[in-house]
N, C-alpha and C positions, 0 to 999 in steps of 0.2 A: 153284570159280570162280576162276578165275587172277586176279591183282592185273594192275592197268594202271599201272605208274609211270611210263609214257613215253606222253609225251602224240603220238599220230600225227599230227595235223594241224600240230603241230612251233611251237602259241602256248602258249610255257609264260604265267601268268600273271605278272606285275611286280606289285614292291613294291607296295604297297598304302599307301607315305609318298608316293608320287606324287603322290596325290590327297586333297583335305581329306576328315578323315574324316566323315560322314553325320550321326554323331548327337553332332557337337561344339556344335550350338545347341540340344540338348535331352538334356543328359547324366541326368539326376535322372525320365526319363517312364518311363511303364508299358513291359511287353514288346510290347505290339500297337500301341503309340505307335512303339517306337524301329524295332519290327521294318519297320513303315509307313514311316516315314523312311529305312531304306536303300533300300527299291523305287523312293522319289521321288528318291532321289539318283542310282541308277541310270537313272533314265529321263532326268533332265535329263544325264547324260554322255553317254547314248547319244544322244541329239537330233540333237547336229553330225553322228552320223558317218555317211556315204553309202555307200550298199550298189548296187554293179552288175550287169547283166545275170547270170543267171539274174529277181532280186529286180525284181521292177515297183515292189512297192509293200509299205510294213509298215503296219498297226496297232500301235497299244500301249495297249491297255486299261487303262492305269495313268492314261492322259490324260483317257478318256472315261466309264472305268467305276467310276475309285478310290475313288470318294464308296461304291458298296458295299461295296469290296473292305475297306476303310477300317472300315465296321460288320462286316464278318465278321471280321474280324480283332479288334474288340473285343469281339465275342462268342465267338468259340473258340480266343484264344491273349493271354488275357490275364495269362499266366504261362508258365513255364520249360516247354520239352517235351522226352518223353526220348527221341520218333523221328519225324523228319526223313522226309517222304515227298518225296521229290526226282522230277521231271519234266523234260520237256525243255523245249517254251514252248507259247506257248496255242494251244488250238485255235479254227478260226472261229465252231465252232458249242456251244463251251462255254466258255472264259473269254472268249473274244474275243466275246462274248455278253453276261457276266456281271460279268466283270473276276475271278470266284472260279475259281483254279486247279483245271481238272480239271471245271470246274462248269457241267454239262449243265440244261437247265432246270428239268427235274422237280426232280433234288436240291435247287437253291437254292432251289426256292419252297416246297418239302414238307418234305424231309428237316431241310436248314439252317434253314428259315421265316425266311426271307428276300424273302418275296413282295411284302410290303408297300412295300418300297426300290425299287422296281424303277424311280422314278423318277428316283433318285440316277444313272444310266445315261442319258449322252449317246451321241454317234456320232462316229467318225472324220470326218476331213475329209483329203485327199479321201474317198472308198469305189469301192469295185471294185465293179461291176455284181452280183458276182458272189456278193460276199462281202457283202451288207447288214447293216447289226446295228442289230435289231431289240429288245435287249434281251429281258426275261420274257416278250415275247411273242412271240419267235422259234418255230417251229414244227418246227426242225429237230433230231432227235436226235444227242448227243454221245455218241456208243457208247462213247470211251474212257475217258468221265468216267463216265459209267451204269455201265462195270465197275468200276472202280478204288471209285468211294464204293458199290459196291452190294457189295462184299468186304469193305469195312470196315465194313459195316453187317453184315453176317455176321459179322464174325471178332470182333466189339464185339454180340454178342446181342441185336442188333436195340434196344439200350436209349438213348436220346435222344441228340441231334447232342451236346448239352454233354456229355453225358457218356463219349462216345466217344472225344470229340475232348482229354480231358484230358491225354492222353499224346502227341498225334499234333500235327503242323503240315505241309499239304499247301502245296506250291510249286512254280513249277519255275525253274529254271537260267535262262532266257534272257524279258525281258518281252515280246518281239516276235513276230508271227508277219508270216511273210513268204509275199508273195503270187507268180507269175509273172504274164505277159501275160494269159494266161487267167483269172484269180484259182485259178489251182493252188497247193495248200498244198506250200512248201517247210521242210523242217527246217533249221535250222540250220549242219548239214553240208552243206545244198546251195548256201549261199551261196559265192561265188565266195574261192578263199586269195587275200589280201591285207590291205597295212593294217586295212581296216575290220571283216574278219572277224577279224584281230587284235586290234583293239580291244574287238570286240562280244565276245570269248572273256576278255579280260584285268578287263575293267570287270564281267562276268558274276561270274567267279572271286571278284573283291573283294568283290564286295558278296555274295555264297555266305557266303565268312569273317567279314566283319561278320554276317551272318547269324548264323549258328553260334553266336557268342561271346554273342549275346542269346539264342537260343534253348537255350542251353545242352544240348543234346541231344546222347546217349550214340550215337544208328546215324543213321545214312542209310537208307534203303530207297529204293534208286534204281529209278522206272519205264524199262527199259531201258537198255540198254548205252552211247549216250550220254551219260545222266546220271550212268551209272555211272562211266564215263572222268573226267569231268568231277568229280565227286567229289572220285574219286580224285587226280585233277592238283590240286586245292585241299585236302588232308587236305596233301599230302604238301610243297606250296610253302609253306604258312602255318602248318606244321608244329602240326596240330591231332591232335585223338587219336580221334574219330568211328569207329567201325566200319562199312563199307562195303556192303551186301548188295544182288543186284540180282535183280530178278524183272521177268518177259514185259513188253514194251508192250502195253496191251490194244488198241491199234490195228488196226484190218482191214488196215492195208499189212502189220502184222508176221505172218506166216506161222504162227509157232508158237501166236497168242493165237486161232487160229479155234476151235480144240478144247481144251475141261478148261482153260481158262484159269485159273478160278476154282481148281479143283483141286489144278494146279500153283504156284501161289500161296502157299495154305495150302500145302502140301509144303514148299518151301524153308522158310518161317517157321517150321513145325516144326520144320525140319531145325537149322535157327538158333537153336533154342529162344525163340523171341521171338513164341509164341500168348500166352502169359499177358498179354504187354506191353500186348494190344490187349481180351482176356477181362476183365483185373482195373486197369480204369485209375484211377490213385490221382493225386491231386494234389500234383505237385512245383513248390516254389516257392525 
């Protein structure tokens, strides 16, 4: 897998003194306290900034759904982790459901047993027709989150969320998911180059690096080549030491996750030697 040191889209990220650091009014809290505190810091800089045509319309499940995202987070990353499963931003019909990245419903209610929260989940204002959230009782499958946790529920021998998750911290890169006219799901590459997608790339980046430095985590494990760019642009501006690895989007857009996705999956991580990471997870603090 080639390295990406040159960011294409051509927004490297800026200093990160720019901006008051996140967890300057809580230096002494837990890991899932401070880690919490960079997402809210994030969300309140993204707030101002106005995104144009392609983009109708964002959510930010930080605003509506954080009250759970907030308990999952006290429940499986309330200590140092040693790999970073990195994403690109929510989807509609699983964090942007849930507020838990990656987090299709079945998993949060079953897997995580996080059923009982479900009330902690309000709803955007506006909402796109199109795009309701409905919270745990959304009815619509998150196919990308149903593979991603249904691998690591493999790859982790089927043995309890807590215990799976002692090595691991799922997120992704960007807290918005952005809509078109039609409530069409756009990535984040689709939004229009200029300031604002400058920003949204820059402010991302930072709070990425704040990230890391509480999470203390040895890899990344980037879903997708996106996140994997993006990574890599933040490893290499914030001059961090993470090791970078990227595996399929399990997305139905992406081409190659239709078949053996799972397969393929496990294969790289072999190849990486980084099964044991997820087989034997031991508690680092």
């Amino acid at each position: 897998m080639a390295q990406c040191d040159d960011d294409e889209q051509g927004n490297v990220p800026t200093s990160s003194t720019s901006y008051p650091h996140p967890l300057s009014m809580v230096p002494n809290s837990d890991t899932a306290t401070q880690f919490f505190n960079i997402q809210v810091w994030l969300s309140q800089q993204l707030k101002p900034v106005h995104f144009s045509d392609p983009v109708f319309m964002t959510y930010n499940p930080m605003e509506y759904a954080g009250g759970l995202y907030f308990y999952f987070l006290q429940r499986f990353c309330i200590a140092t982790k040693r790999i970073l499963i990195l994403g690109m931003n929510p989807g509609p019909w699983g964090m942007g459901q849930t507020g838990v990245p990656f987090g299709d419903i079945d998993t949060v209610k079953y897997y995580l047993g996080l059923e009982e929260l479900g009330g902690f989940i309000g709803q955007p204002s506006p909402q796109h027709p199109a795009k309701k959230v409905t919270g745990l009782k959304c009815h619509r499958k998150e196919v990308s989150g149903a593979k991603l946790w249904g691998v690591i529920k493999k790859l982790t021998n089927d043995c309890p969320a807590q215990q799976a998750l002692l090595n691991l911290c799922v997120h992704n890169f960007c807290p918005l998911i952005f809509m078109g006219t039609s409530g069409r799901n756009l990535t984040p590459d689709e939004v229009k180059a200029g300031s604002s997608k400058e920003q949204l790339f820059n402010l991302c980046s930072i709070a990425l690096s704040y990230s890391l430095d509480v999470l203390g985590c040895k890899y990344i494990i980037s879903v997708g080549r996106f996140a994997e760019k993006r990574a890599r642009s933040v490893i290499k501006t914030f001059d961090k030491s993470q090791k970078v690895l990227e595996i399929p989007h399990p997305s139905p857009r992406n081409a190659t996750s239709r078949a053996n996705w799972e397969e393929n999956v496990i294969s790289i991580l072999s190849t990486a030697d980084l099964l044991s990471e997820f087989s034997n997870p031991i508690q680092y603090t």
